[in-house]
C-alpha positions as YAML, in Angstrom:
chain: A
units: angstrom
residues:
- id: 1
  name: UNK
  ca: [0.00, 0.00, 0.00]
- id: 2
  name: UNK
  ca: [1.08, 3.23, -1.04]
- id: 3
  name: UNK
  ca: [0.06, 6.57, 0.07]
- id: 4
  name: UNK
  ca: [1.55, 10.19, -1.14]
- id: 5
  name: UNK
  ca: [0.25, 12.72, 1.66]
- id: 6
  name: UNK
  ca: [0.25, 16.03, 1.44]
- id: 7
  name: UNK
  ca: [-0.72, 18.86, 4.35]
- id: 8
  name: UNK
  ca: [-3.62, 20.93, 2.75]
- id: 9
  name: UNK
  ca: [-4.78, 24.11, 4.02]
- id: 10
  name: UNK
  ca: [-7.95, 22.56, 1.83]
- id: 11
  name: UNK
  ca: [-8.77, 20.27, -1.10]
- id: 12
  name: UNK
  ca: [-11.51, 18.85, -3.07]
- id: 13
  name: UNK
  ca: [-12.04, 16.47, -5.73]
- id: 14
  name: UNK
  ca: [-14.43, 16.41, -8.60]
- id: 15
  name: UNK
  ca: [-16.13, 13.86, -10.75]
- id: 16
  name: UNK
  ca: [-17.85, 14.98, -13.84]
- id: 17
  name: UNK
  ca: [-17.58, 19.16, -12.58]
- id: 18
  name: UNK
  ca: [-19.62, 17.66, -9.31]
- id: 19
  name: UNK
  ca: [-17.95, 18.27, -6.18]
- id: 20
  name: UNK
  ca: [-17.85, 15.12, -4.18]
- id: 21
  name: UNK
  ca: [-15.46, 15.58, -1.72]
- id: 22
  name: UNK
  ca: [-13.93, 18.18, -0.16]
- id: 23
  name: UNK
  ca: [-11.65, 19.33, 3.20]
- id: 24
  name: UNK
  ca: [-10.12, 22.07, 4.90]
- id: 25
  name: UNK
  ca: [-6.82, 21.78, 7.18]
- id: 26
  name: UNK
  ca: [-5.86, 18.75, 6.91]
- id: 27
  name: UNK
  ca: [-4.59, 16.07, 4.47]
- id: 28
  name: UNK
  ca: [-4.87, 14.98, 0.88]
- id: 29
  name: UNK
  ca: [-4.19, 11.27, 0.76]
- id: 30
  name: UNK
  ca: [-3.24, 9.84, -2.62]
- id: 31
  name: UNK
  ca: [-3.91, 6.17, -2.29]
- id: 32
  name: UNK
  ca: [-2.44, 2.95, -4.10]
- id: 33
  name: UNK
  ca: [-3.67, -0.54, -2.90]
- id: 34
  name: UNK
  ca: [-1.03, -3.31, -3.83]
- id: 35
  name: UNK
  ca: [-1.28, -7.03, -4.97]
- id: 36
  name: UNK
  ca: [-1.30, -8.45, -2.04]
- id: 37
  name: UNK
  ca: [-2.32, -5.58, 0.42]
- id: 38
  name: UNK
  ca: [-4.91, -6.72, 3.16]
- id: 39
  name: UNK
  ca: [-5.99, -5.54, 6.49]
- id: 40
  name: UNK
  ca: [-2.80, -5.58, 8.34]
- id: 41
  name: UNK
  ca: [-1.40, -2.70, 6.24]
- id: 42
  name: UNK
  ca: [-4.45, -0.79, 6.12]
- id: 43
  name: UNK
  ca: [-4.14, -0.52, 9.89]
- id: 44
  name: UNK
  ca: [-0.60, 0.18, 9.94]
- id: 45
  name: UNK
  ca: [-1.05, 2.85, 7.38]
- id: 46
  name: UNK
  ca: [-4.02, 4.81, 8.39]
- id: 47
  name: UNK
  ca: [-2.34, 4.68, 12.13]
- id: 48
  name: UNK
  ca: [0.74, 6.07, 10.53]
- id: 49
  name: UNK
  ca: [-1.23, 8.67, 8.61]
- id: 50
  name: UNK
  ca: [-3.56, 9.77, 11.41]
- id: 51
  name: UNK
  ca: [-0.65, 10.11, 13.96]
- id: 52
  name: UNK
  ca: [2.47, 11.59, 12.09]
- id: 53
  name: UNK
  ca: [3.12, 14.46, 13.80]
- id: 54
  name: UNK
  ca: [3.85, 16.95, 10.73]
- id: 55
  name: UNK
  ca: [1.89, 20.03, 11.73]
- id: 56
  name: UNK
  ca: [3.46, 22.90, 13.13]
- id: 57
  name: UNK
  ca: [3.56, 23.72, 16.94]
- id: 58
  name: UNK
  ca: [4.21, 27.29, 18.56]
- id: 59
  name: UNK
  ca: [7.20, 27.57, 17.73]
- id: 60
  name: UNK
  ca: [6.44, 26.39, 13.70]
- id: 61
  name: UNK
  ca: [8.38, 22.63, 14.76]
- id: 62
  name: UNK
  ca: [6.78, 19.55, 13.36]
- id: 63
  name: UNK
  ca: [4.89, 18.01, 16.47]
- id: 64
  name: UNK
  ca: [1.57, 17.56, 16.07]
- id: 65
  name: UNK
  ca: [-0.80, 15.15, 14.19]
- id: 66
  name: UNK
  ca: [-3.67, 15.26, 12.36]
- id: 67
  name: UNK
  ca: [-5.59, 14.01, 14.99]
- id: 68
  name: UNK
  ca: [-4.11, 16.71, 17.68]
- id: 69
  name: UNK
  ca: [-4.84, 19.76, 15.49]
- id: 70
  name: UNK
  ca: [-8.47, 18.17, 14.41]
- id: 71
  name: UNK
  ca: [-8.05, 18.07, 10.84]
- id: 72
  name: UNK
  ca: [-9.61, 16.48, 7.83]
- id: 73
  name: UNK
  ca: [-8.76, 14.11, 5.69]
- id: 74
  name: UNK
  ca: [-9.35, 13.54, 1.95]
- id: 75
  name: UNK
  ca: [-9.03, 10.26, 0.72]
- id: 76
  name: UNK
  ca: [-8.39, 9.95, -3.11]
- id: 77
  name: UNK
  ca: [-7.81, 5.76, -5.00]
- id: 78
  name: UNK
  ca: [-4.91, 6.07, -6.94]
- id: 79
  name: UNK
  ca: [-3.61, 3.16, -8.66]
- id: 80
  name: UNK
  ca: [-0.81, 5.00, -10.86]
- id: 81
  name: UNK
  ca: [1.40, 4.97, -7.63]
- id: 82
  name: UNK
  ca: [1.66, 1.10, -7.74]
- id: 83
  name: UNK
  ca: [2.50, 1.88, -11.71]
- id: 84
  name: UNK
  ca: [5.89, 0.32, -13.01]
- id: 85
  name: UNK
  ca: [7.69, 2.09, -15.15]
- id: 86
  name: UNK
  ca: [11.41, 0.23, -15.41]
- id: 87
  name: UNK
  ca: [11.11, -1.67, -18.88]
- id: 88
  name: UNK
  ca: [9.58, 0.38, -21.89]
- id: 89
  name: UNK
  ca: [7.78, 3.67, -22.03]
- id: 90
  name: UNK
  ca: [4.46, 3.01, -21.17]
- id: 91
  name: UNK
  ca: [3.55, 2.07, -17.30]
- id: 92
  name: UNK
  ca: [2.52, -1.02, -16.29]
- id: 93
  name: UNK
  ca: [0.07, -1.74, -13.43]
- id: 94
  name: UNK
  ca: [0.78, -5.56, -12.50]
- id: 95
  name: UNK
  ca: [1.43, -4.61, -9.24]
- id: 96
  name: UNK
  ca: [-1.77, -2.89, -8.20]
- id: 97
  name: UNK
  ca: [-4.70, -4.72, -6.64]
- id: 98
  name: UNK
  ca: [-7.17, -6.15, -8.52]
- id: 99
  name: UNK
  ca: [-10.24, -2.81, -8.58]
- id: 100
  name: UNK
  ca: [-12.92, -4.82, -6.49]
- id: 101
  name: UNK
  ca: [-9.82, -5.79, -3.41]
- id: 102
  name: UNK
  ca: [-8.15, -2.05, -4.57]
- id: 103
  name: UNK
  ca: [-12.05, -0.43, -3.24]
- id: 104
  name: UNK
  ca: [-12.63, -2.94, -0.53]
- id: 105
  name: UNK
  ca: [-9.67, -1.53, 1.14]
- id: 106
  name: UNK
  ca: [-9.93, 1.94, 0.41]
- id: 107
  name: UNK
  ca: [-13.48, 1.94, 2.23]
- id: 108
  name: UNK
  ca: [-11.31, -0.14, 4.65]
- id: 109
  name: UNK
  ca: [-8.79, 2.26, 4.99]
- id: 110
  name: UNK
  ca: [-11.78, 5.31, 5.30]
- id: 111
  name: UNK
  ca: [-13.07, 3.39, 8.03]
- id: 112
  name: UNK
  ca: [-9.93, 3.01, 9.96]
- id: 113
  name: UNK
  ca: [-9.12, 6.63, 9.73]
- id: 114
  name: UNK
  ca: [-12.86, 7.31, 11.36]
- id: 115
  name: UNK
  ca: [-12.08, 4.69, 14.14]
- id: 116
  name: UNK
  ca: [-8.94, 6.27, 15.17]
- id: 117
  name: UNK
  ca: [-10.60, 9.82, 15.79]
- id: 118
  name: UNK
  ca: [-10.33, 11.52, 12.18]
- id: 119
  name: UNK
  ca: [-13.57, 13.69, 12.38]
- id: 120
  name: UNK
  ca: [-14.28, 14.26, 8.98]
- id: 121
  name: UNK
  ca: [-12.74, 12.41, 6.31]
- id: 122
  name: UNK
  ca: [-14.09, 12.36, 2.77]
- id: 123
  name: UNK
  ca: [-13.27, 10.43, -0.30]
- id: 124
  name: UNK
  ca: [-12.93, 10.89, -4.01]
- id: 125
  name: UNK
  ca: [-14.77, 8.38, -6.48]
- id: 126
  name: UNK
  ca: [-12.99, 5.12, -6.62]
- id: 127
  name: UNK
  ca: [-12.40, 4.24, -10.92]
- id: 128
  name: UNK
  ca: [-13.82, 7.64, -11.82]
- id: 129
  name: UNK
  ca: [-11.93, 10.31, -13.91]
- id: 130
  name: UNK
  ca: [-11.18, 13.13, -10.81]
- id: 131
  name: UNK
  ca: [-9.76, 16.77, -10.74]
- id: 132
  name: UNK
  ca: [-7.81, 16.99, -7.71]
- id: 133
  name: UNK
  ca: [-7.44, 20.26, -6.54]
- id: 134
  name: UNK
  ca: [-5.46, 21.68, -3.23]
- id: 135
  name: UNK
  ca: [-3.64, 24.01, -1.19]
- id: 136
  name: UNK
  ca: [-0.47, 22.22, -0.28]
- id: 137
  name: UNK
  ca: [0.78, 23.85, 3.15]
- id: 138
  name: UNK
  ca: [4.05, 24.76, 3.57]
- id: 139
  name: UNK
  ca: [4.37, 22.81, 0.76]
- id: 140
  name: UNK
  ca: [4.54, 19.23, 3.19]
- id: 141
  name: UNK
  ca: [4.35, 16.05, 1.34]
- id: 142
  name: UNK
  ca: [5.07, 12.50, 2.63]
- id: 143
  name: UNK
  ca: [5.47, 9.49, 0.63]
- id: 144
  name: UNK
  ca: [4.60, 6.25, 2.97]
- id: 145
  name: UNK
  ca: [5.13, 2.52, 1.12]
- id: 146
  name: UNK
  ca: [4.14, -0.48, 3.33]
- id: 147
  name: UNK
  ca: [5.80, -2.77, 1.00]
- id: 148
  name: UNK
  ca: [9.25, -1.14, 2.22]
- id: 149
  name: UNK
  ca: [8.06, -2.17, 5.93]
- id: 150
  name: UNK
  ca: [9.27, -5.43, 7.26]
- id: 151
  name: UNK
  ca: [6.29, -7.35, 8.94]
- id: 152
  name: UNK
  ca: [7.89, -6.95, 12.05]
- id: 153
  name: UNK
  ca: [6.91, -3.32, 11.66]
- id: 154
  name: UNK
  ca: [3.26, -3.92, 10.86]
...
């Protein structure tokens, strides 16, 4: 599992010129579900996410998490992370989870965020065509890769 985060000061995601998600402070959370992926590291992950103390403190040092400053999160299904692009010019996507696992654990992953104290988190439209848009704070991005984790760290 593979997840690109980013600290927004807000974002929103479109389907068709329909709004169907959108956030203020918080996070934008690019998501790519793995071959393989299950429900160990969508709780490692979404623990990760919701505790990673990258927001500023008093004194503008990383210290605090999304949870301690009561942000949001926006979760957006994005396969192209798990894309492969070592042998020829056009990506391949062997690697990514099958789309009916892929959505199983991105609801999964929604719903682990929510259990852990995220107050509001909202979602993109999984296999839809989406315009991402945000305001990346600071700007903070994160890339976070499960399959780099030994399972002695899940």
């Amino acid at each position: 599992m593979i997840a690109v985060i980013q600290r927004t000061l807000e974002a929103s995601v479109t389907v068709d010129g329909i709004a169907v998600g959108s956030i203020g402070h918080g996070l934008l959370i690019l998501l790519g579900v793995a071959r393989g992926d299950g429900a160990d590291e969508v709780k490692y992950l979404a623990g990760k996410v919701a505790h990673l103390r990258i927001f500023d403190n008093e004194s503008g040092k990383f210290d605090h998490s999304l949870l301690d400053t009561g942000g949001e999160a926006l979760v957006v299904s994005q396969f192209t992370l798990l894309g492969s692009w070592r042998k020829g010019r056009r990506p391949g996507y062997e690697n990514a989870a099958p789309p009916d696992e892929a959505e199983a654990l991105v609801r999964l992953f929604v719903d682990e965020l929510v259990s852990i104290g995220v107050k509001k988190v909202e979602t993109g439209k999984f296999g839809a065509h989406m315009r991402v848009r945000l305001v990346n704070d600071g700007p903070v991005t994160f890339t976070m890769n499960t399959n780099l984790c030994s399972r002695w760290d899940l």
